[in-house]
N, C-alpha and C positions, 0 to 999 in steps of 0.2 A: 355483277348481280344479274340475274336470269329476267329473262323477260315472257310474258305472256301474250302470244294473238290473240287476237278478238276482230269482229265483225261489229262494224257501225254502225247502230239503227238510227242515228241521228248523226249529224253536222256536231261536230263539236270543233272550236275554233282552237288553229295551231293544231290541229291533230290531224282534221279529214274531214272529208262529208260520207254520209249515209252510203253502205253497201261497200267503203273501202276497206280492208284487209289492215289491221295495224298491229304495233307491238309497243308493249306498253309494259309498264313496273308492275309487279303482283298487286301492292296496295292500291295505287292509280286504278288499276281495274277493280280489286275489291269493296273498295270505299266510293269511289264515284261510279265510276261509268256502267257497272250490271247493276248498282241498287236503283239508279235514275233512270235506267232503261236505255240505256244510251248505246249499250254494245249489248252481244251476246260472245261466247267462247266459242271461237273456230277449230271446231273439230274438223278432222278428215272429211266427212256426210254434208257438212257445213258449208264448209270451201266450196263440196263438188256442186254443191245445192247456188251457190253463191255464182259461183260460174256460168252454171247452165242459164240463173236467170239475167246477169248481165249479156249473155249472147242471144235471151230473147228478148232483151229491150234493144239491143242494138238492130238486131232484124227489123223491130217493128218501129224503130225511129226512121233505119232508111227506108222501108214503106213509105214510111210520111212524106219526110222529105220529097221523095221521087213524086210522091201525089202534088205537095206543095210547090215545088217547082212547075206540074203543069200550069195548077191556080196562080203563079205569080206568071206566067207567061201570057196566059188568058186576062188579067188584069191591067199586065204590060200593053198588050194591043188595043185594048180601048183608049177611046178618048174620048171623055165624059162631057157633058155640054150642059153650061146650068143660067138658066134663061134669068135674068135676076133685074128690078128696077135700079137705074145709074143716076145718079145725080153729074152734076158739076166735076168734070177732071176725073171720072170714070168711077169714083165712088159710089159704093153701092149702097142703097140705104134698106140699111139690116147688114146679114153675113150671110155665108155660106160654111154652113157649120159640119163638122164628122157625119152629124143624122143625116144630114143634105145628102151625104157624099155616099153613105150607107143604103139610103134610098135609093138612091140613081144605078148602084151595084146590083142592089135586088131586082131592078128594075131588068137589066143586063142579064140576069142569070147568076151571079154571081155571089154565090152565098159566103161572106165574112163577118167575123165577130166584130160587130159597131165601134167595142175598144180597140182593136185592131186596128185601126184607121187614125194614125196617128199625124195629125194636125193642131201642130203645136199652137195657133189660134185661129180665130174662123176669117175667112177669106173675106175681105174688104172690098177688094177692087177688083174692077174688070178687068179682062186679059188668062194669059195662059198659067196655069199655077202645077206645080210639079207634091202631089202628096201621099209619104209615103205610108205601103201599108205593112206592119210586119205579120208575117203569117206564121214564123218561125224565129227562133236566136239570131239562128243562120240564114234566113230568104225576109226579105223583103222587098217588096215591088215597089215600084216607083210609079203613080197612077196619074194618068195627066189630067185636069179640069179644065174646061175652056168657060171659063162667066164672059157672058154675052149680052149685051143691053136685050129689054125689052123692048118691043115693036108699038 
């Protein structure tokens, strides 16, 4: 039985995601995937159109990247200092939470998205705390905090 290409405008599960090239049964394409929007028919114009713009997302991801590797390098080199009241056996009363850590960055120069700061709970105790930030799939920085009793 012959089969038809088509171009993904969506994720469809067991087939592909969004912008891959696939082949598929006539009907499969004619019953589901052009009337839901989900593909269009790869023509010759299509392909070439398909191409050009996958080779301008990859140019402008490695842009990124190469920028985000400075920024995770710049964040690698600090070491943050977060001044916080200690109780008993170095507990701290209250936390040192993502905003905390967010602030201290801005403060730095360091402009990241506050969700980007990912700390899995907010910092209890005194001492050096390793939290990471992802700035990418691919890069994430490892930021150091030092919580240090107040005076």
């Amino acid at each position: 039985m012959s089969q038809v290409k088509l171009i993904l405008s969506d994720g469809v599960p067991g087939l592909g995601e969004a912008g891959d090239l696939v082949q598929v049964k006539p009907g499969f394409a004619r019953n589901y995937l052009i009337p839901q929007g989900k593909a269009i028919f790869a023509s010759d114009a299509r392909i070439r159109e398909l191409e050009h713009h996958k080779r301008l997302v990859a140019e402008k991801v490695a842009k990124e990247l190469k920028t985000l590797q400075a920024v995770k390098a710049k964040v690698e080199s600090l070491k943050l200092e977060v001044k916080a009241r200690v109780g008993e056996e170095g507990k701290l009363f209250g936390s040192v939470t993502s905003a905390n850590v967010h602030e201290l960055l801005i403060a730095e120069g360091v402009e990241v998205d506050r969700r980007r700061i990912e700390l899995k709970e907010p910092i209890k105790e005194a001492g050096e705390h390793t939290v990471p930030v992802k700035l990418h799939r691919d890069v994430v920085a490892q930021l150091q905090v030092h919580v240090v009793p107040e005076e």
